[in-house]
N, C-alpha and C positions, 0 to 999 in steps of 0.2 A: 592570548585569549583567556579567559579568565569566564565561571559557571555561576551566573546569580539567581537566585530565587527572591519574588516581590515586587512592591512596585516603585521602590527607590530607585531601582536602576530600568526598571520596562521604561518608565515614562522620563528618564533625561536622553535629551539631546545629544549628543557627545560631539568635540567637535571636530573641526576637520581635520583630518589626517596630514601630517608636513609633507609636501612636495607632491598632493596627488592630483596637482594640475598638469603635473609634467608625466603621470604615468597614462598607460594604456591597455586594455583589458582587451585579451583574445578567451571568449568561450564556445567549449568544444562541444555543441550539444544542446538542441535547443529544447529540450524537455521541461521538466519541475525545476530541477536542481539550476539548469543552466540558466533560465529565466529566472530563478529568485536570486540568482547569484548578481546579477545584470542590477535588479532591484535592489537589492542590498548596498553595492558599488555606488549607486544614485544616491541614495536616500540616507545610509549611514555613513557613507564616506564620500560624500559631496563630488563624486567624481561626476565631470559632463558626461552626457550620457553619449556623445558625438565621438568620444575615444572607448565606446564598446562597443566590438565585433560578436554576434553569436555565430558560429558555424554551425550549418543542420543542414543532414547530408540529405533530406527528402524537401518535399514542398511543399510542407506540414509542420505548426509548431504543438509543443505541448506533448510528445512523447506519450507515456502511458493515459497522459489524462486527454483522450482523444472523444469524439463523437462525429458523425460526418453521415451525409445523405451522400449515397451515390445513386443518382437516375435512373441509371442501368438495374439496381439491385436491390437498392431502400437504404433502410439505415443502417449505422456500422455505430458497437459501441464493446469494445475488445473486450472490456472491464467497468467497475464503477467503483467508486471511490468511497469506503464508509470511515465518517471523519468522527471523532467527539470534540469535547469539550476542553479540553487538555492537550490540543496539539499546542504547545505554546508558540513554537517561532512560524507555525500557518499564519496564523491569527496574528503575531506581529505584523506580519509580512502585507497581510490581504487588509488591519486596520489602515495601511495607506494608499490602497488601488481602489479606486473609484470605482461606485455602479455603475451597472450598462442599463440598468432598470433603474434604480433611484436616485432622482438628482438630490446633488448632495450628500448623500450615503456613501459609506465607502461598500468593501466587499461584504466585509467584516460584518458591518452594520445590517445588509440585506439578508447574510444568513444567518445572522443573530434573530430576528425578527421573523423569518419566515418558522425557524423551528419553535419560538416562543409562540406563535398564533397556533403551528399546526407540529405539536412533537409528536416525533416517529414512536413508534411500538407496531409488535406484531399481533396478530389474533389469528394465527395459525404459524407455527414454525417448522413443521414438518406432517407429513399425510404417509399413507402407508394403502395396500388396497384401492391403489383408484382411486387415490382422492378424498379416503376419510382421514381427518384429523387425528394423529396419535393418540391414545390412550396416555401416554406419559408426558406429553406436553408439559414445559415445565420444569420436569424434574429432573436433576441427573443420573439416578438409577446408580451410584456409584457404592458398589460392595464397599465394605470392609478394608481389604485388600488392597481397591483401587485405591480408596483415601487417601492410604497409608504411602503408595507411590506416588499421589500426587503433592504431598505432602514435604517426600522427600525428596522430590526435583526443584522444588519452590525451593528448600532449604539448601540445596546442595551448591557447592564451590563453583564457580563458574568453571574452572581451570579442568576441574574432573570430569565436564563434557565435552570437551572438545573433542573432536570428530566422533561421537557416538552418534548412533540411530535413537531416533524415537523408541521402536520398539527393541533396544536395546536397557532400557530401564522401565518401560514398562511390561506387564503383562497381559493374556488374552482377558480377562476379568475387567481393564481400564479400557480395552479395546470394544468391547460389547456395552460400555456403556453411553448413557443418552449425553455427558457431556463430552463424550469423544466425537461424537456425534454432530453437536452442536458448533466442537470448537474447529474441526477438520473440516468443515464444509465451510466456516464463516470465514477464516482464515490461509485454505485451502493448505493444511497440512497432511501428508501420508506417513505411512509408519515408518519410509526408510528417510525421512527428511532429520534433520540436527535435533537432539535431543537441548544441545544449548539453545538452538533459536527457542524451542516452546518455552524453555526457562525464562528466557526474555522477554516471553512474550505473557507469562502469566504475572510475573512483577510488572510490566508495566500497562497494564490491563486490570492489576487485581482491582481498583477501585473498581472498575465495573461488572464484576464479576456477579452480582445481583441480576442485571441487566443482561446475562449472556443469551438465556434463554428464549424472553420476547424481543430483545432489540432495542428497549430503550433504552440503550446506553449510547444509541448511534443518532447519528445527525448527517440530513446531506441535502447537496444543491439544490436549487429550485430545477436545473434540469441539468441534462449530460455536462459534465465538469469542464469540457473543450467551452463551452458556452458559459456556463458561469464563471471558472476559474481561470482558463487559459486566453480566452477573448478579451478581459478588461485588464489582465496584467500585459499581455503583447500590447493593448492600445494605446496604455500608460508611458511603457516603455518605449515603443515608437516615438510618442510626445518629448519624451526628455533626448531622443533624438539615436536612439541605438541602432545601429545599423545589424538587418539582418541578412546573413550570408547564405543561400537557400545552393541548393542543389552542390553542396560543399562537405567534403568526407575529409578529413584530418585522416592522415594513413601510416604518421611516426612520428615520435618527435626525441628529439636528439636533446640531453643531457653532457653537463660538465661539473666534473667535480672536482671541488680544492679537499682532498684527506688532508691537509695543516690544518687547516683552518675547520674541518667538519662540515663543509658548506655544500648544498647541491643548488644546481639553477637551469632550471629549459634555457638553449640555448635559440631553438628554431623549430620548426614541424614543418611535415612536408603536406600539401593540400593537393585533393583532386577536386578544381573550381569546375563545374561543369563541363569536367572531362577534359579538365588543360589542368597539368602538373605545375604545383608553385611551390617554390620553398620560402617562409614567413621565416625572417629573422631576429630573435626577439635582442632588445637591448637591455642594460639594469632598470629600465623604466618599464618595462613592458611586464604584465600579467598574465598567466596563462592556468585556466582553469578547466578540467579536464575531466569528464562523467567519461566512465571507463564500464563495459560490460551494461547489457541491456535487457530487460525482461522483456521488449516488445518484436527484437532483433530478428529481420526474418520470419513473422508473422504472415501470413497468408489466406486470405479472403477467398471464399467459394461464395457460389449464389443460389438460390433456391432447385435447382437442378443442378449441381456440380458440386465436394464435397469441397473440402480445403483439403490441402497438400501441405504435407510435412516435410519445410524446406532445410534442410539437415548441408548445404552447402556453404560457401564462405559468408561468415556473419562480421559485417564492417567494427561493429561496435567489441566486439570480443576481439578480433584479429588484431586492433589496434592497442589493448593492454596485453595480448598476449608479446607483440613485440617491445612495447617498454617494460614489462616485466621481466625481459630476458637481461638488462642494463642494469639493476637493482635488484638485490634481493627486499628492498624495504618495500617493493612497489607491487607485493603480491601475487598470488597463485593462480590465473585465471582457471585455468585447467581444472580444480577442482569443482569449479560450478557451472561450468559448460559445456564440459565430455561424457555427460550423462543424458541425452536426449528423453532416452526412455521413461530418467525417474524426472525428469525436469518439467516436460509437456503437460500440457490440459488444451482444450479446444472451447469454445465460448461462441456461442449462439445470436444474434439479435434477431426476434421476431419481430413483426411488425402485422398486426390484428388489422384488417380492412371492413370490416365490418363491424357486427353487434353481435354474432354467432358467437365465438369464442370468447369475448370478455362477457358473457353470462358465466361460463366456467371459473372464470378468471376470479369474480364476484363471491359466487358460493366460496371458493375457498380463501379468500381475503376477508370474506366478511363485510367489506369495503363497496361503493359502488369506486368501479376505475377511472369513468369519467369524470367524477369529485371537483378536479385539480388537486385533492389533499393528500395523505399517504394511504396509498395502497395496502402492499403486502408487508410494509416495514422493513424490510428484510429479505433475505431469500428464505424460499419456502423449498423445502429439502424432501425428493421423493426416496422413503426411507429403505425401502426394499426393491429401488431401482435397482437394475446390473450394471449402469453406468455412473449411479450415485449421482444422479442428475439434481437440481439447484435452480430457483426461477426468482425472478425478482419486478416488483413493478415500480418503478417509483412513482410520482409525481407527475402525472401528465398536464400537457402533452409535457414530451421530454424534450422534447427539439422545438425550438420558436417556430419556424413554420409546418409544424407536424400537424396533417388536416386532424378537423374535433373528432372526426366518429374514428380513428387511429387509435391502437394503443401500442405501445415499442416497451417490449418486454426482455428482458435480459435474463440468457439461458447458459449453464456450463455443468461439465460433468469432471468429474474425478479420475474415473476411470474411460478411459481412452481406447481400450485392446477388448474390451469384454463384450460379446455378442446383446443387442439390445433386447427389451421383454416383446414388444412389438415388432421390430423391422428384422429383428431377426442379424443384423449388423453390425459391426462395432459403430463406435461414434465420430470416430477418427475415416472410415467408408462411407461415412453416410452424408445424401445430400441433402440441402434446406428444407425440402417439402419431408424428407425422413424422418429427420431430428423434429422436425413440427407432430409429425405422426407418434412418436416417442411421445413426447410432450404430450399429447391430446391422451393418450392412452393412459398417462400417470396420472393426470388430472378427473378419471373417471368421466371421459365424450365415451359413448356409448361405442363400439367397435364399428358397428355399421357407418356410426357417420365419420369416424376419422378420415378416411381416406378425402371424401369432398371436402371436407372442412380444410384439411390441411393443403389441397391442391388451390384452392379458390377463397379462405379465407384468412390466410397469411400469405407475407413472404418473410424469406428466414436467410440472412447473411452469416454464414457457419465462419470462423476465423480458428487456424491452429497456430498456436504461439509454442516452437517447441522451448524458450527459455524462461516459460512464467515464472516457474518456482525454482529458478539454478539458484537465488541467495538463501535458500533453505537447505540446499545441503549440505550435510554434516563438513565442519569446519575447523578450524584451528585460529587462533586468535589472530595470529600475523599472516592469512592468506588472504585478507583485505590493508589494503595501503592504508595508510592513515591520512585522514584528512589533509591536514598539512605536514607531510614526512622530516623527519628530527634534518634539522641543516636546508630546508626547501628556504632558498631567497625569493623564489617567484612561481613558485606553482604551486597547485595544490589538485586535491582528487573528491570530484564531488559527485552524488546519486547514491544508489541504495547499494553500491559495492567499495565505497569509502570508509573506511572504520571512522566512525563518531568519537569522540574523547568523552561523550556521554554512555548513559546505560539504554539507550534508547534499541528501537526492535527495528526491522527493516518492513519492507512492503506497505507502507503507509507515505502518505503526501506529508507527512510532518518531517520524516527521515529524509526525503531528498531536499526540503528547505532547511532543516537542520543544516546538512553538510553546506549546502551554498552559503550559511549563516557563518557557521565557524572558520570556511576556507576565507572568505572577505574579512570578518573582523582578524582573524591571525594573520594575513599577510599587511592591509593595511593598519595594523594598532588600533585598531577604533576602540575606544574610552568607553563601553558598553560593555554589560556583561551579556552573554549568551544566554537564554533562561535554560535552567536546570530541567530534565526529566520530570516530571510530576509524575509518582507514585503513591501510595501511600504505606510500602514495603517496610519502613522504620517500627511504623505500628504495630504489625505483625509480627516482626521479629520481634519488640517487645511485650508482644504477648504469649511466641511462644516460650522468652527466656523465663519470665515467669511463672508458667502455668503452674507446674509441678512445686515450686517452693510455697504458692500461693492454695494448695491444694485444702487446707486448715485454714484456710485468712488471715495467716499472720502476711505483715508487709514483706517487698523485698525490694533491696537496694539495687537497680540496675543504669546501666549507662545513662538513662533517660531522664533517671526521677525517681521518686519512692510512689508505689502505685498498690494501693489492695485490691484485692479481691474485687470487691463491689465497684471499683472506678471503674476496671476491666470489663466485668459483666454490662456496667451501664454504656460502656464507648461500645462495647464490640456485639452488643447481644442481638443486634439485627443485623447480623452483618451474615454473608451466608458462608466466610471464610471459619466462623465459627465455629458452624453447625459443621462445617468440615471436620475440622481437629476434633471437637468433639464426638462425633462422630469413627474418627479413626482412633480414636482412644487417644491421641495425642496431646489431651487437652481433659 
């Protein structure tokens, strides 16, 4: 596998791989990663798609990127997915899956287009009081002090964070400010989460770091992602003939290794097929591709009268790499992102508006009419002096193809979980649908009188606790994720967002689990394509902060890059808000 950047190598063909008519693809997992993996297999490596099995242990595909009406309760929508413009191997991936909306258009195409007619931004990003709009909107509020920390995380070694805490390199001064603010609610990080993930996550983010505040930096579906993204890539892949294995849980897989030769190879897995035990034996032609550890694992749906339950018992997806991790040390640490319930959990809401009462609320604080079809809130809109750090989002309605007109399906989550609410008097993790609506109605400034009817008779609200959203946040060590394709692997590989990438890329993103499906295909079969590169724009930075200080007089200075003065500098970077940072922290 080999990392290109361009479009000499995006736009060739490559050709077929030797001998991969005779092999056969078992994938373990039928989410992002296991579906672009299936895709990739087709399309870059000419394999039939009639020698690709996915195994998915529910009878549901599409994993995290889910959306679903249940009758009984309304809509369900765990998460939502905010994409830009720079996921490079999405956008490979979705320019060959066809619309389900436009004939002729690929995916690609319809969400290129929808954001070009209607781009996102916000006009409101955060309320405080019931519902007035921050006074600091906008801006980061970030001392002196905080610069100077944020400044030295950006710069610092990768190696010198490992298993640190966020608030381990920063202090209470970066914590009180509006871009901790901004960046913890958007991202959902906490202070005890990996000091290396934010590193990763502000290099490859800093281009948009202009955009943090309103949201224009984001882009998303025309509605819930199970419908945009996961419905026209399952129908594509049907078409090329992929057989899916539904109510199918992989529960080990057995490993042989030659130490002469340096070589590892899956030998076999053991399968629970609809509760009949099979053991799949793999031969030298057989692939086996493997999403190991799960942010949605154990999830648990309440209804508008009943809360969600925190299901803290055997999680299929974690139990299955805790036992192939015990066979190799190369194959990673589950335990360090999964025995923390406490710091790992968030709970997430989907309301569902029945009437015209509450999107007037909705309205005043978006700015927006919701009914539109166009973007709403942009964003999530963050209640800033909630107790539960609560977060609301509208996108685009309807959000669901047959979601009735006068409906709006709003997406709710909070941060903090254990902390008694301002209204219910609850935590968020006790409280039922119609409560958390009550919560909601109270932030939003509905007058106190009418919360209670509004929230009884004008929603209904599907509360979901996910206790592993954020396990790939915590604090880490380089080698407690497997590597994609592990040094000596003949025929497996490890795909989703607990895969080490051989890129600089961040996790929790729809780009990272098509990534790893990208790199484990093209490295097992050879394909004659390069992988595209991470897009940052982190080289430029660094070359300005290597010059700053020699440049400080305007004479020139010789660095890795180029000879650059003074005024080049000023004129590349003087609108940039990375600037006003360093300068700012005297850095610059």
């Amino acid at each position: 596998m080999q990392l290109t950047a361009g479009n000499y190598e995006a736009f060739a063909q490559p050709r077929k791989p030797e001998g991969v008519e005779t092999k056969t693809a078992h994938i373990v997992g039928g989410g992002l990663a296991g579906l672009a993996t299936a895709g990739f297999l087709i399309r870059d490596g000419r394999m039939d798609g009639s020698r690709i099995t996915i195994y998915e242990k529910s009878r549901l595909l599409g994993g995290a990127l889910d959306g679903i009406e249940r009758p009984e309760k309304g809509f369900v929508i765990r998460g939502g997915r905010e994409m830009e413009n720079h996921f490079e191997t999405l956008w490979d991936l979705f320019r060959s899956i066809p619309s389900l909306e436009i004939e002729g258009a690929s995916v690609l195409d319809e969400f290129y287009w929808l954001n070009k007619d209607d781009p996102n931004y916000s006009l409101c990003r955060a309320t405080y009081e019931q519902g007035k709009s921050c006074p600091t909107n906008g801006k980061f509020t970030l001392s002196n002090k905080a610069q100077k920390e944020l400044m030295k995380i950006f710069l610092a070694d990768t190696d010198s964070l490992q298993d640190k805490r966020i608030d381990e390199v920063f202090s209470s001064e970066f914590f009180s400010s509006n871009f901790w603010m901004y960046w913890r609610t958007m991202f959902a990080f906490e202070t005890w989460h990996s000091a290396l993930e934010m590193k990763l996550y502000l290099h490859r983010f800093i281009h948009h770091i202009d955009g943090l505040p309103d949201f224009s930096a984001l882009k998303f579906t025309k509605y819930n992602q199970y419908e945009s993204l996961t419905l026209p890539l399952v129908k594509w892949l049907s078409e090329q003939g992929v057989q899916f294995s539904y109510d199918s849980e992989v529960t080990d897989v057995d490993f042989a290794n030659d130490p002469h030769k340096g070589t590892k190879r899956a030998v076999s897995f053991n399968l629970l097929d609809h509760q009949q035990k099979r053991v799949i034996n793999l031969s030298d032609d057989d692939l086996l591709f493997l999403t190991i550890g799960s942010l949605v694992d154990n999830s648990d749906e309440g209804d508008h009268h009943t809360p969600a339950q925190l299901n803290k018992g055997p999680a299929p997806a974690w139990d299955l790499w805790k036992k192939i991790a015990l066979k190799d040390p190369s194959f990673g640490r589950p335990e360090v992102f999964c025995s923390n319930i406490d710091q790992t959990k968030w709970e997430s809401a989907t309301i569902t508006t029945l009437d015209e009462r509450i999107p007037r609320y909705i309205e005043k604080i978006s700015h927006r009419n919701p009914y539109s079809g166009r973007v709403v809130t942009g964003g999530i809109v963050t209640a800033t002096d909630s107790s539960w750090l609560l977060s609301w989002t509208v996108n685009r309605q309807p959000h669901f193809k047959n979601q009735p007109k006068d409906q709006i399906v709003v997406w709710f989550y909070g941060l903090y979980n254990d902390v008694p609410g301002d209204y219910v008097g609850k935590t968020l993790q006790e409280s039922t649908g119609e409560e958390i609506v009550q919560e909601w109605l109270y932030h939003m400034g509905v007058p106190e009188d009418e919360i209670a009817e509004l929230a009884a008779t004008g929603a209904q609200c599907v509360p979901v606790m996910m206790p592993y959203v954020t396990s790939f946040f915590m604090p880490r060590k380089h080698t407690d994720r497997p590597a994609v394709v592990p040094d000596g692997s003949k025929n497996f590989a490890f795909i989703g967002q607990f895969a080490q990438s051989a890129t600089r890329d961040c996790i929790f993103t729809t780009e990272y689990s098509v990534r790893t499906a990208m790199e484990s295909v093209y490295s097992l079969l050879g394909i004659e394509r390069g992988v595209p590169e991470v897009y940052n724009s982190t080289f430029d930075v660094r070359v300005l902060l290597g010059a700053a200080h020699s440049l400080a007089d305007g004479q020139k200075a010789k660095l890795p890059g180029g000879h650059f003065s003074k005024g080049w500098l000023d004129r590349k970077f003087k609108h940039t808000e990375i600037v006003r940072l360093l300068k700012e922290s005297e850095l610059l």
